[in-house]
PDB file of N, CA, C and O in Angstrom:
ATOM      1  N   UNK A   1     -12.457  11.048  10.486  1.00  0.00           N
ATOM      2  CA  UNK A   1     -12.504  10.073   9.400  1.00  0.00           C
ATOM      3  C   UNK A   1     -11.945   8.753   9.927  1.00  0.00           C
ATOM      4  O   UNK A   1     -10.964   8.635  10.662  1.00  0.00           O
ATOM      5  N   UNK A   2     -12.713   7.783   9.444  1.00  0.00           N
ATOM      6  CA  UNK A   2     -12.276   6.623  10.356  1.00  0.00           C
ATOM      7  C   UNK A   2     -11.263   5.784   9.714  1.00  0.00           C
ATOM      8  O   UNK A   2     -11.577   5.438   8.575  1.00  0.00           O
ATOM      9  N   UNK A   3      -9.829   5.251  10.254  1.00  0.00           N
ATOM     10  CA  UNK A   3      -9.086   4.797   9.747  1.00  0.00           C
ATOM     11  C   UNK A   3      -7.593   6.052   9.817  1.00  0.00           C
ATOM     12  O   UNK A   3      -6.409   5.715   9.801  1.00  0.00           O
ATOM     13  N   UNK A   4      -8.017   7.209   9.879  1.00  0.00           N
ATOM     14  CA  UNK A   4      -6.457   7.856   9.759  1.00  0.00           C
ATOM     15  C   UNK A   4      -6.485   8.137  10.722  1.00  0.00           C
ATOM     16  O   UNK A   4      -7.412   7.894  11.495  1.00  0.00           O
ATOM     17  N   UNK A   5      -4.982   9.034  11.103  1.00  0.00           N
ATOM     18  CA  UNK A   5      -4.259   8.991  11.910  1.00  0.00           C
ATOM     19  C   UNK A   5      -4.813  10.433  12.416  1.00  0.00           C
ATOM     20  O   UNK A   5      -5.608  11.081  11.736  1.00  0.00           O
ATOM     21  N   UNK A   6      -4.214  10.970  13.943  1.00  0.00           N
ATOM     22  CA  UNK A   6      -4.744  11.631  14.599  1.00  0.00           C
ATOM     23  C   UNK A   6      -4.923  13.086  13.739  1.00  0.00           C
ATOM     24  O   UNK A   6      -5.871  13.867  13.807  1.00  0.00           O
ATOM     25  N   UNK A   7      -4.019  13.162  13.127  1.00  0.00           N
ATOM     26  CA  UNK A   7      -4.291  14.739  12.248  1.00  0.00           C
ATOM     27  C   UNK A   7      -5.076  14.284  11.208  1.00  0.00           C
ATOM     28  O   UNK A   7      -4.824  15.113  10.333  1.00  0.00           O
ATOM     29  N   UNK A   8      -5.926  13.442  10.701  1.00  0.00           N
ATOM     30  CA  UNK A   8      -6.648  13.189  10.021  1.00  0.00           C
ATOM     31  C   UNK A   8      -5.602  12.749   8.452  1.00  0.00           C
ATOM     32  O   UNK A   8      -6.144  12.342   7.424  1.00  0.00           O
ATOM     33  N   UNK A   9      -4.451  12.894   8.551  1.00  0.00           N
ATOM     34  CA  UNK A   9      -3.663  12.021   7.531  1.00  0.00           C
ATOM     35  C   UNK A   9      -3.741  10.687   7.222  1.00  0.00           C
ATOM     36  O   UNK A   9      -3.668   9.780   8.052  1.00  0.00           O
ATOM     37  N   UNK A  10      -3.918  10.530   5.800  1.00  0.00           N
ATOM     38  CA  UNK A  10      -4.065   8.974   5.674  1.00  0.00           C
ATOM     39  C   UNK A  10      -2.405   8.139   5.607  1.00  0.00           C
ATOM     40  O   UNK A  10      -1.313   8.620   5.305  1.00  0.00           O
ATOM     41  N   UNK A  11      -2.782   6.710   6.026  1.00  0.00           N
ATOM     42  CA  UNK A  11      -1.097   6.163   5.753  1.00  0.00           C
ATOM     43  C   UNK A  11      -1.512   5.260   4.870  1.00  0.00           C
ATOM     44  O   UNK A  11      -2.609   4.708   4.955  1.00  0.00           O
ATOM     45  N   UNK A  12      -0.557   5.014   3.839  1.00  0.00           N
ATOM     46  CA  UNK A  12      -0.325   3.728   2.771  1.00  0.00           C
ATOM     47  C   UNK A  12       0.674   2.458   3.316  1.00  0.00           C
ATOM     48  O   UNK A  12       1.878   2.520   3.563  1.00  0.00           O
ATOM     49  N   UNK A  13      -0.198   1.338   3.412  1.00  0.00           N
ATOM     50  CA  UNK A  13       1.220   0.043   3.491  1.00  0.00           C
ATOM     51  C   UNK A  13       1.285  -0.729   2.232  1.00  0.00           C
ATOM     52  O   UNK A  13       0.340  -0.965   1.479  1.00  0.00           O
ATOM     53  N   UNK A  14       2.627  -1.126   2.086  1.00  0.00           N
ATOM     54  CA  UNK A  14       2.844  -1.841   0.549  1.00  0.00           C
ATOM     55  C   UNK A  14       2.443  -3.042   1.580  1.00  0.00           C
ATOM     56  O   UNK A  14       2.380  -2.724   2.768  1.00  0.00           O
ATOM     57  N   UNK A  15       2.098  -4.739   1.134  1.00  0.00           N
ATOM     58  CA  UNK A  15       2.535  -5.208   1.372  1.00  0.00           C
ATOM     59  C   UNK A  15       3.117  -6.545   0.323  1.00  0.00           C
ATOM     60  O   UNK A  15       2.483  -7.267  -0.447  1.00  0.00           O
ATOM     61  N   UNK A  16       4.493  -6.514   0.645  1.00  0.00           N
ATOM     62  CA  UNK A  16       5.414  -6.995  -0.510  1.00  0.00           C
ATOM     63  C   UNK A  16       6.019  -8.507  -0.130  1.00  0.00           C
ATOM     64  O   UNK A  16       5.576  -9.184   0.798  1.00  0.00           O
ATOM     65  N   UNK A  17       6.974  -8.866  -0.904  1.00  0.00           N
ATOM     66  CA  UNK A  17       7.922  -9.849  -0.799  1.00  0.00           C
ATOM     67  C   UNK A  17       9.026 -10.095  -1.489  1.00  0.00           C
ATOM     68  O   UNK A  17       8.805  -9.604  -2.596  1.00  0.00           O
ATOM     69  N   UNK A  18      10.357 -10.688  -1.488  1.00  0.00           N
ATOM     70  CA  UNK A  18      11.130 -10.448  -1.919  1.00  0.00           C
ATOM     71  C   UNK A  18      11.599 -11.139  -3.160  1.00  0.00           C
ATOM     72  O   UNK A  18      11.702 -12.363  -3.086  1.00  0.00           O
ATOM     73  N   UNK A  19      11.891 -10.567  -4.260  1.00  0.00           N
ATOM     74  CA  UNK A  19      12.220 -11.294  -5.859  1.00  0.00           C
ATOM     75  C   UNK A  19      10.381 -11.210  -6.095  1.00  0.00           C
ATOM     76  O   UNK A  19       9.570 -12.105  -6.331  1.00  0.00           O
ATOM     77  N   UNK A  20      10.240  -9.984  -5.940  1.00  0.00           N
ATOM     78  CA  UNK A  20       8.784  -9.975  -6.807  1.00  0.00           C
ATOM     79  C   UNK A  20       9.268  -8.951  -7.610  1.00  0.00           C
ATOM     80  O   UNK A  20      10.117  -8.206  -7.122  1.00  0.00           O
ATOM     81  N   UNK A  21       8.772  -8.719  -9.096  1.00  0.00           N
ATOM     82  CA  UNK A  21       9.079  -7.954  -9.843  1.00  0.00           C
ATOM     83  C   UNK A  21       7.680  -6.830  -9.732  1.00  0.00           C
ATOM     84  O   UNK A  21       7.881  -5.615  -9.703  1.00  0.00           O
ATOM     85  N   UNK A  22       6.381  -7.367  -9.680  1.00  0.00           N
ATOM     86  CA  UNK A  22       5.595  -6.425  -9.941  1.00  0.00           C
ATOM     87  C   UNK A  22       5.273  -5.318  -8.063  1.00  0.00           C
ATOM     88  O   UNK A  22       4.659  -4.256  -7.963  1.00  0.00           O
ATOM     89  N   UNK A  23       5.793  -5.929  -7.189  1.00  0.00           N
ATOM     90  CA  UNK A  23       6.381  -5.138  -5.991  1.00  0.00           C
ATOM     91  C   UNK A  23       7.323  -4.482  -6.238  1.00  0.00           C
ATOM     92  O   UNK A  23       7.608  -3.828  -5.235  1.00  0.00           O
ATOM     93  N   UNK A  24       8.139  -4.243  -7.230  1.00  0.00           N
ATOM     94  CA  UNK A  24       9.249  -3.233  -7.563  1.00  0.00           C
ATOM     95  C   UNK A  24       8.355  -1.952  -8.272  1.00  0.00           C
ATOM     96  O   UNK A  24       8.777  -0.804  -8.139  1.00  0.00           O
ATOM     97  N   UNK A  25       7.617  -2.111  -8.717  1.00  0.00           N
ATOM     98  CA  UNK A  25       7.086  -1.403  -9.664  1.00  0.00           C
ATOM     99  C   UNK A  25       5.842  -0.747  -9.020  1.00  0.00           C
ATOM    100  O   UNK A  25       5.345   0.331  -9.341  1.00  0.00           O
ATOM    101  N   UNK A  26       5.383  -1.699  -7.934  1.00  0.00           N
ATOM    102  CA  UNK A  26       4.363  -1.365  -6.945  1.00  0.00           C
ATOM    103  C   UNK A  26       4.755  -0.547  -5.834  1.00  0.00           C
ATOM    104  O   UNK A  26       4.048   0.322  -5.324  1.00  0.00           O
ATOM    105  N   UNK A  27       6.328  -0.980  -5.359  1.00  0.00           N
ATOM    106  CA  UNK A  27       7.113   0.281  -4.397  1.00  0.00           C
ATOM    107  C   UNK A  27       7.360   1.893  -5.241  1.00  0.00           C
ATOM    108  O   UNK A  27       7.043   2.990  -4.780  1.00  0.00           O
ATOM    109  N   UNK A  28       7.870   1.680  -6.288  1.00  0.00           N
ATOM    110  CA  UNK A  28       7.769   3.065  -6.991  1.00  0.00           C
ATOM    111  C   UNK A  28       6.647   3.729  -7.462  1.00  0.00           C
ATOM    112  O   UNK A  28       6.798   4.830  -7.992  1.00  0.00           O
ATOM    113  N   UNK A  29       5.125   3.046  -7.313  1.00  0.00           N
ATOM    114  CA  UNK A  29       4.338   4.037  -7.911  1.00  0.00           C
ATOM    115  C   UNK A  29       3.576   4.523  -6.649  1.00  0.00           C
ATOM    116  O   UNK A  29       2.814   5.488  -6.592  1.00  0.00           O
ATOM    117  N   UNK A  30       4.022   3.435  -5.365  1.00  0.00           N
ATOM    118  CA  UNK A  30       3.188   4.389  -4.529  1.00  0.00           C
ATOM    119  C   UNK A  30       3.966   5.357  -3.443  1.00  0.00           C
ATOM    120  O   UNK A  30       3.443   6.019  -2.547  1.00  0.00           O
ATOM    121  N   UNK A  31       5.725   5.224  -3.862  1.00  0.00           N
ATOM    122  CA  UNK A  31       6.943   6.251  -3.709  1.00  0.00           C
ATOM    123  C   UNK A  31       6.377   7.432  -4.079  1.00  0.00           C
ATOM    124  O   UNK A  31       6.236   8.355  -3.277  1.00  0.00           O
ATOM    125  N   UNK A  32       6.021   7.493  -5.275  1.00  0.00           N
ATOM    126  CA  UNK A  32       6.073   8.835  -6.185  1.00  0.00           C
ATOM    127  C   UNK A  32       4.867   9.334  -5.401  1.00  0.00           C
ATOM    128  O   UNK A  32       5.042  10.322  -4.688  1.00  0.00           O
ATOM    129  N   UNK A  33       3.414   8.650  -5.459  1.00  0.00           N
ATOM    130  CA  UNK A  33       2.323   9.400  -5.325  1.00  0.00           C
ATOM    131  C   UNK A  33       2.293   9.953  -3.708  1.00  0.00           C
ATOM    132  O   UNK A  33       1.670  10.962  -3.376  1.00  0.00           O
ATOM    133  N   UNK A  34       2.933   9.265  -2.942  1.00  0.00           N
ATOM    134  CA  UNK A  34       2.870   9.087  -1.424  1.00  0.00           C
ATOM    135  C   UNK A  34       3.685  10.565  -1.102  1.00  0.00           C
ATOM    136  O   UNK A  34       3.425  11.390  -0.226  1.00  0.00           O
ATOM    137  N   UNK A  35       4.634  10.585  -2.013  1.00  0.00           N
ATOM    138  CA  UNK A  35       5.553  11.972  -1.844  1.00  0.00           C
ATOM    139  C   UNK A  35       4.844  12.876  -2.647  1.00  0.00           C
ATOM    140  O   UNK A  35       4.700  13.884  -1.955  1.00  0.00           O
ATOM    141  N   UNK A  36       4.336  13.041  -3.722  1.00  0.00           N
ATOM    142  CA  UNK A  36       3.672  14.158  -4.161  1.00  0.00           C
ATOM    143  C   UNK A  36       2.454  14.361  -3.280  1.00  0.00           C
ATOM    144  O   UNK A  36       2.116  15.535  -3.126  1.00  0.00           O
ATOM    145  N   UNK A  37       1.853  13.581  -2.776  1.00  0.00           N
ATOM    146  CA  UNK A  37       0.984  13.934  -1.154  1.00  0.00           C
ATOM    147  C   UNK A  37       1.599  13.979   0.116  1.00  0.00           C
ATOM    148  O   UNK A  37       0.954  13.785   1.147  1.00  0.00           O
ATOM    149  N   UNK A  38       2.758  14.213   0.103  1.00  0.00           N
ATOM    150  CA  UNK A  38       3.085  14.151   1.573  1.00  0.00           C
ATOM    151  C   UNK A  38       2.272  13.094   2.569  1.00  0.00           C
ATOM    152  O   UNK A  38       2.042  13.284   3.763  1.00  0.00           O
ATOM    153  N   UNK A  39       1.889  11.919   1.768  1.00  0.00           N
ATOM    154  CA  UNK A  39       1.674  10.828   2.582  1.00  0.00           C
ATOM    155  C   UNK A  39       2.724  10.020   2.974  1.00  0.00           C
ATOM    156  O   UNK A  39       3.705   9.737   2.287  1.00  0.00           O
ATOM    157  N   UNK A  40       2.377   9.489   4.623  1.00  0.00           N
ATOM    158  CA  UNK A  40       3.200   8.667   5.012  1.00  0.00           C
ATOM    159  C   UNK A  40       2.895   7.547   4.698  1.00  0.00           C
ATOM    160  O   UNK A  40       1.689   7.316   4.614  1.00  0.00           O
ATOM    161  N   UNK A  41       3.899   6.408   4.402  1.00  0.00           N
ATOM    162  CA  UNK A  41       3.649   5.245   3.867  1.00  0.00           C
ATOM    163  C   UNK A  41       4.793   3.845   4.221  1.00  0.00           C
ATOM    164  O   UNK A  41       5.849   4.319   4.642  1.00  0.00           O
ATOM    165  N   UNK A  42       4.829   2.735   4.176  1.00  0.00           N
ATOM    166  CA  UNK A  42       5.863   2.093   4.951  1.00  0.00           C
ATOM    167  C   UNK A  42       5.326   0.271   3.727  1.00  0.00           C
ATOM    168  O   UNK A  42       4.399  -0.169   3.047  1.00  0.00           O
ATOM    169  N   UNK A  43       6.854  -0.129   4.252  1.00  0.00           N
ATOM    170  CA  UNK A  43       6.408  -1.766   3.130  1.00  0.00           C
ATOM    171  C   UNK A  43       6.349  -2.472   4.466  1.00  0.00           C
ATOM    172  O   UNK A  43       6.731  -1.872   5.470  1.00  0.00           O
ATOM    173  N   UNK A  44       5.828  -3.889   4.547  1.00  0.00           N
ATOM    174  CA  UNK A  44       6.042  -4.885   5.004  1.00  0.00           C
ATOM    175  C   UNK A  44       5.939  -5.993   3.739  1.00  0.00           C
ATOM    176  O   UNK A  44       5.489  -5.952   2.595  1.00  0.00           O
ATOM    177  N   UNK A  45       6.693  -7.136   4.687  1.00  0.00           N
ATOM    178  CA  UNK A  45       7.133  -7.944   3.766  1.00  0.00           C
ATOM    179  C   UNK A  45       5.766  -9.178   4.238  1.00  0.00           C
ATOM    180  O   UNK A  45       5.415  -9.500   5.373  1.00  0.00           O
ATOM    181  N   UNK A  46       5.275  -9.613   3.020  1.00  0.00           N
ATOM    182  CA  UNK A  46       3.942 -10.632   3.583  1.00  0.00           C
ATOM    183  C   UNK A  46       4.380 -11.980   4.150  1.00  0.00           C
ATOM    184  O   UNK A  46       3.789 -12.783   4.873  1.00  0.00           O
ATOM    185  N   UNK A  47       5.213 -11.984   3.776  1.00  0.00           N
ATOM    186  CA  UNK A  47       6.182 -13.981   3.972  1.00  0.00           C
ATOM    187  C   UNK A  47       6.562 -13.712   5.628  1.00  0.00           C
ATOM    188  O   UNK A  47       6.774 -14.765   6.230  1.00  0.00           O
ATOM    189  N   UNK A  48       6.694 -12.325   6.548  1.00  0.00           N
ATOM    190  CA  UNK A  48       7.291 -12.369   7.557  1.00  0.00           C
ATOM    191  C   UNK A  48       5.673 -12.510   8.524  1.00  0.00           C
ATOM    192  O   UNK A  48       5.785 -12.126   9.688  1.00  0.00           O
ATOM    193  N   UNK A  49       4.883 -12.793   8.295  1.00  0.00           N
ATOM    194  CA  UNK A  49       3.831 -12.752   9.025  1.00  0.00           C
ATOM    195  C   UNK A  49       2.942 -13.657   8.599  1.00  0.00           C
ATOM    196  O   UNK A  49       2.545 -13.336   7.479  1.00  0.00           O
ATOM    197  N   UNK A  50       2.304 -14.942   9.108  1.00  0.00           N
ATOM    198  CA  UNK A  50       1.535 -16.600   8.446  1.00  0.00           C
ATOM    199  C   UNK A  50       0.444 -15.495   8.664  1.00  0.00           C
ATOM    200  O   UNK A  50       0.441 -14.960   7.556  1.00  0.00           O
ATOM    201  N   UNK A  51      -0.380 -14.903   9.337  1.00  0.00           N
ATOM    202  CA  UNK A  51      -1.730 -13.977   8.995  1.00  0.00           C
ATOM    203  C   UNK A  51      -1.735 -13.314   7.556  1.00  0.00           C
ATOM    204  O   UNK A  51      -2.638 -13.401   6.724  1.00  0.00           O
ATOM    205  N   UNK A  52      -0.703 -12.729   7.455  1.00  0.00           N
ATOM    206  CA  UNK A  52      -0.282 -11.448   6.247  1.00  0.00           C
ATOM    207  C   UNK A  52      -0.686 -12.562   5.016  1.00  0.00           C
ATOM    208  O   UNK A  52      -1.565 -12.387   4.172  1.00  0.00           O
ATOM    209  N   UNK A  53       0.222 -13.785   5.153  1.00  0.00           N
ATOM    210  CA  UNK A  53       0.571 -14.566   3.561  1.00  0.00           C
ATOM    211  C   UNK A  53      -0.545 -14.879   3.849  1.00  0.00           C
ATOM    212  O   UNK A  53      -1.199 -14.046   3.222  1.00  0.00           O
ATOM    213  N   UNK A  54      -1.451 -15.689   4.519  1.00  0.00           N
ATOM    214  CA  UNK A  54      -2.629 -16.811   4.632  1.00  0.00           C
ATOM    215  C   UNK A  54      -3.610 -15.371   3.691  1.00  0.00           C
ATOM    216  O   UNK A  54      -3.982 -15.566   2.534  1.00  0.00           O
ATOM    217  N   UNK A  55      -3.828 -14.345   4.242  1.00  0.00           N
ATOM    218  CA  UNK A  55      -4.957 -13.359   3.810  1.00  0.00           C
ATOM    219  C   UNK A  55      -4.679 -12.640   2.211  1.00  0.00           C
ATOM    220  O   UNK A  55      -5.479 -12.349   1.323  1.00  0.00           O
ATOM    221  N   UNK A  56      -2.948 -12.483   2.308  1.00  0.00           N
ATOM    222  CA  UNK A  56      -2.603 -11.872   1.089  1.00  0.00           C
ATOM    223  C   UNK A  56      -1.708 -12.197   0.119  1.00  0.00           C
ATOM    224  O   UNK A  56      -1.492 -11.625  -0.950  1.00  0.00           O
ATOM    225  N   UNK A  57      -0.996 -13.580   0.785  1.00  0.00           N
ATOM    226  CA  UNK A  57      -0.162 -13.958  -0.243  1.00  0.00           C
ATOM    227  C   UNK A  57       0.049 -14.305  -1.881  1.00  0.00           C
ATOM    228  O   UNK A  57       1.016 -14.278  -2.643  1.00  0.00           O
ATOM    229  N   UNK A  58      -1.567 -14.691  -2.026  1.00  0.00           N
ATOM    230  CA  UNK A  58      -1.278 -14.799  -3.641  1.00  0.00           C
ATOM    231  C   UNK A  58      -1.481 -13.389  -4.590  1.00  0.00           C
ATOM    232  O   UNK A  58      -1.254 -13.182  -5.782  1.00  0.00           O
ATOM    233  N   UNK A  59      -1.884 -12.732  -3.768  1.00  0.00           N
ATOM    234  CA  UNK A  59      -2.195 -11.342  -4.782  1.00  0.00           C
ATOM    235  C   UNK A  59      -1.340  -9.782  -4.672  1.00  0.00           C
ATOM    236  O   UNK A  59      -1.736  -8.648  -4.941  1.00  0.00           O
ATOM    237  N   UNK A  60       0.298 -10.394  -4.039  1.00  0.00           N
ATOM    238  CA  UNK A  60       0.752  -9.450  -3.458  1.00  0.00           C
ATOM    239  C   UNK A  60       1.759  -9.074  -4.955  1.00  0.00           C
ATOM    240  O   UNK A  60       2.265  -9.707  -5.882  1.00  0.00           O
ATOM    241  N   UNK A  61       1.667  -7.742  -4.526  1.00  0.00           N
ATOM    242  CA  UNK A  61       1.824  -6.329  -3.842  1.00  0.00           C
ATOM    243  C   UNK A  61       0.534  -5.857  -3.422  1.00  0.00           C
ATOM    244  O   UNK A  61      -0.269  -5.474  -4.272  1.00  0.00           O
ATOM    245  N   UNK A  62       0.252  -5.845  -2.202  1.00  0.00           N
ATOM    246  CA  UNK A  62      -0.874  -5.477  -1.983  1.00  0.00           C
ATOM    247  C   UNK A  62      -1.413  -3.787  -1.087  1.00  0.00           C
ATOM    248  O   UNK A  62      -1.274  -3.692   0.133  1.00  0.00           O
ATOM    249  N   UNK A  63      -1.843  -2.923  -1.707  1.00  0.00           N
ATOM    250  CA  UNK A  63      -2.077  -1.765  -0.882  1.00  0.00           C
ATOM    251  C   UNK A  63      -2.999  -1.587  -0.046  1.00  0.00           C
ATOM    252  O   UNK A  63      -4.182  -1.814  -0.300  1.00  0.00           O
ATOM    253  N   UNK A  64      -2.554  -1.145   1.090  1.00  0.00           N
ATOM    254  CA  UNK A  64      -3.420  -0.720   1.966  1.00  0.00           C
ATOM    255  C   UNK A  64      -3.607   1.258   2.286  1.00  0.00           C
ATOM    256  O   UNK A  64      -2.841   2.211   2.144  1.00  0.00           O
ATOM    257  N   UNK A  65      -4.598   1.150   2.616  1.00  0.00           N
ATOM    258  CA  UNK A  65      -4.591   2.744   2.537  1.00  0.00           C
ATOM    259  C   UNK A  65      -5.555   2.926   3.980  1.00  0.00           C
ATOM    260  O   UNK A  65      -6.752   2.639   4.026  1.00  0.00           O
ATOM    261  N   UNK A  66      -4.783   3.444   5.085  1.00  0.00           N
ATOM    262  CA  UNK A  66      -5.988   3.340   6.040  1.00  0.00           C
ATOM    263  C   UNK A  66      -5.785   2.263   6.938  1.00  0.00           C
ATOM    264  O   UNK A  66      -6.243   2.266   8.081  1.00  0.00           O
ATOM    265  N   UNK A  67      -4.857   0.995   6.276  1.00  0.00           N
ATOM    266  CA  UNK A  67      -5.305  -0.651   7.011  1.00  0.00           C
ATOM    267  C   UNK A  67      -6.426  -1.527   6.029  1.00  0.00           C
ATOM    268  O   UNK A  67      -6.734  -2.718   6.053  1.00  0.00           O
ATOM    269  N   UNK A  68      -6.841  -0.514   5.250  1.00  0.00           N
ATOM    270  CA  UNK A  68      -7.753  -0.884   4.578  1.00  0.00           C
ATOM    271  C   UNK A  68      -7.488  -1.492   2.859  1.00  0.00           C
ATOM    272  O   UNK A  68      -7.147  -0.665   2.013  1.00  0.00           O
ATOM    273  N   UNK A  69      -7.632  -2.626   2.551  1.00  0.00           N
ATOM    274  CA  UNK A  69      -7.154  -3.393   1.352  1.00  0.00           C
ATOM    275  C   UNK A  69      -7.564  -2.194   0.462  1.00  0.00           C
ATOM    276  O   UNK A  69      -8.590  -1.610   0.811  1.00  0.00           O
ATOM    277  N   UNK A  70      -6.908  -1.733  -0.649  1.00  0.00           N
ATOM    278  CA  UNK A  70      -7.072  -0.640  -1.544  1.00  0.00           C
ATOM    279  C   UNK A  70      -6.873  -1.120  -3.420  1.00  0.00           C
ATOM    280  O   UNK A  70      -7.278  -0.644  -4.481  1.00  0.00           O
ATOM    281  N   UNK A  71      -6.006  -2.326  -3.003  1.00  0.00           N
ATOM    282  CA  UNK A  71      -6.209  -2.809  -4.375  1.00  0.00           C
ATOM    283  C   UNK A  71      -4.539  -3.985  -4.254  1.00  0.00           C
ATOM    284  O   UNK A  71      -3.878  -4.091  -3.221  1.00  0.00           O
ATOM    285  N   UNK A  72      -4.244  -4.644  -5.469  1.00  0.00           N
ATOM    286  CA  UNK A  72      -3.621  -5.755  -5.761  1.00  0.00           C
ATOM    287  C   UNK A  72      -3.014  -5.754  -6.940  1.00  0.00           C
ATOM    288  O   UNK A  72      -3.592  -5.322  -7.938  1.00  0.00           O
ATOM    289  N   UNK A  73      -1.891  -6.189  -6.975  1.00  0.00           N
ATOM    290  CA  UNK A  73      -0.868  -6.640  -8.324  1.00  0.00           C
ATOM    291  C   UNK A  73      -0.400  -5.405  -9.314  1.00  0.00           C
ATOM    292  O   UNK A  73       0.486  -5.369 -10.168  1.00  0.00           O
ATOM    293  N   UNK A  74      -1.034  -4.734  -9.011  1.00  0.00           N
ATOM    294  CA  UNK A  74      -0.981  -3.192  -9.429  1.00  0.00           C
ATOM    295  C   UNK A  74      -1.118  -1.979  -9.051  1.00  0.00           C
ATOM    296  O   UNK A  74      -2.200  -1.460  -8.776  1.00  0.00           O
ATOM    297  N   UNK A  75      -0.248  -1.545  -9.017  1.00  0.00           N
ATOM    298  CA  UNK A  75      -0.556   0.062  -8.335  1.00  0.00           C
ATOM    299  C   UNK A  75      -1.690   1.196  -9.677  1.00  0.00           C
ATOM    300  O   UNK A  75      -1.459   1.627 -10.807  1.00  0.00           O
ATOM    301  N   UNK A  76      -2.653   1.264  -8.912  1.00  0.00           N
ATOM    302  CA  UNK A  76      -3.383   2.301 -10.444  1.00  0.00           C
ATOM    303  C   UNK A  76      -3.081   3.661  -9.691  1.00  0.00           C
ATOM    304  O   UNK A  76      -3.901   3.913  -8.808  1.00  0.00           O
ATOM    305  N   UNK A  77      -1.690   4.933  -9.926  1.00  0.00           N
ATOM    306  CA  UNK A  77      -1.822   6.020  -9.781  1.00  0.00           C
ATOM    307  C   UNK A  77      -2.626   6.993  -8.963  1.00  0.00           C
ATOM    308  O   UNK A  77      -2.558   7.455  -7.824  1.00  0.00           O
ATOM    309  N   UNK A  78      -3.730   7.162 -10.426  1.00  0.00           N
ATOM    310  CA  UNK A  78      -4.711   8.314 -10.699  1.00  0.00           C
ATOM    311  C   UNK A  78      -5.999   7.511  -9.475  1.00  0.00           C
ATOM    312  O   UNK A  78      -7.070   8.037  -9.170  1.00  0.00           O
ATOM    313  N   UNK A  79      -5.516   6.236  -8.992  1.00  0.00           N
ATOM    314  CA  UNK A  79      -7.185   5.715  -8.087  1.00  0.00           C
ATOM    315  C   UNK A  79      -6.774   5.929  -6.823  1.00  0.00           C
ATOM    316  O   UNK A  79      -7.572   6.143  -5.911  1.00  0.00           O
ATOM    317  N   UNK A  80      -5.043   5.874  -6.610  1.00  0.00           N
ATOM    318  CA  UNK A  80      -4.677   5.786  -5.308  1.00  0.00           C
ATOM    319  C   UNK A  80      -4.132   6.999  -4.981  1.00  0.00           C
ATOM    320  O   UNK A  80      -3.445   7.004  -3.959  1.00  0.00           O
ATOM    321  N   UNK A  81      -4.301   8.405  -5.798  1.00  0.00           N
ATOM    322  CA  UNK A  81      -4.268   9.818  -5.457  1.00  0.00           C
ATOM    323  C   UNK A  81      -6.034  10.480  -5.073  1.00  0.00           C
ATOM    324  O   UNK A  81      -6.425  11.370  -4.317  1.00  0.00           O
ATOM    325  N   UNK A  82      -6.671   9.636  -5.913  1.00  0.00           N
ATOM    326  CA  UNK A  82      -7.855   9.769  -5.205  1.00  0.00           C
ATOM    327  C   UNK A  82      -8.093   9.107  -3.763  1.00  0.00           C
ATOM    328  O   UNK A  82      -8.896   9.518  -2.927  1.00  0.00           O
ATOM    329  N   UNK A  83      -7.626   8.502  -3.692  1.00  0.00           N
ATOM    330  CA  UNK A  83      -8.498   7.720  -2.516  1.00  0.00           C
ATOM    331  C   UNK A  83      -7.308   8.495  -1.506  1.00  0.00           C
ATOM    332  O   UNK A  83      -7.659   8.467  -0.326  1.00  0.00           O
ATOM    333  N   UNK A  84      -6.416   8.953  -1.662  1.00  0.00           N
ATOM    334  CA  UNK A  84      -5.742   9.637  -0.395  1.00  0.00           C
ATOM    335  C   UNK A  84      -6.041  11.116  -0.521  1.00  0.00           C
ATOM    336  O   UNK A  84      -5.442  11.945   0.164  1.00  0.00           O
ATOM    337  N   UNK A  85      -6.797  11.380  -1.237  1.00  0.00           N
ATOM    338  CA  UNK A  85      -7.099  12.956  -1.279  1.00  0.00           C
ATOM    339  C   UNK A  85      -8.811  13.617  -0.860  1.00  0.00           C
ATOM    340  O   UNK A  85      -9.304  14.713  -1.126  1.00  0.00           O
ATOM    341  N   UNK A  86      -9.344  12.519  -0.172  1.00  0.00           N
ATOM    342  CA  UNK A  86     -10.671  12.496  -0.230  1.00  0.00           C
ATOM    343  C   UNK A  86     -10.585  12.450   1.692  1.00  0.00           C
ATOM    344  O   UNK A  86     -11.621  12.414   2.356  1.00  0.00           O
TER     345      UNK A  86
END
């Protein structure tokens, strides 16, 4: 499967910034789902990288699943247990 990792596990990246409120809320929903899948998952911060902010800065918390943009400003659960369970 293209995009995961050698055991065929998918990884999640937040990518966040700091004094965001809806990145607080975006770190805990993809905490919970990432651990009820035993997915590995990691934050970066978008302000520490001019590529990261230039591509994602206005729409952050931004998920990646794969490397792959997965969605913005919101974590949706029930879309991002699908898309790591497939």
């Amino acid at each position: 499967m293209p995009g995961t990792g050698e055991s065929g596990q998918h990884a999640v990246t937040l990518l966040v910034r700091e004094q965001c409120h809806l990145c607080d809320e975006a770190l805990a929903a993809v905490r919970e789902v990432c651990a009820e899948l035993d997915v590995p998952w990691a934050t970066e911060d978008v302000d520490a990288d001019p590529e990261q902010r230039a591509e994602y800065g206005d729409r952050v918390p931004v998920v990646l699943v794969d490397g792959v943009e997965h969605g913005y400003w919101k974590v949706e659960p029930a879309r991002l247990r699908a898309a790591l369970s497939r």
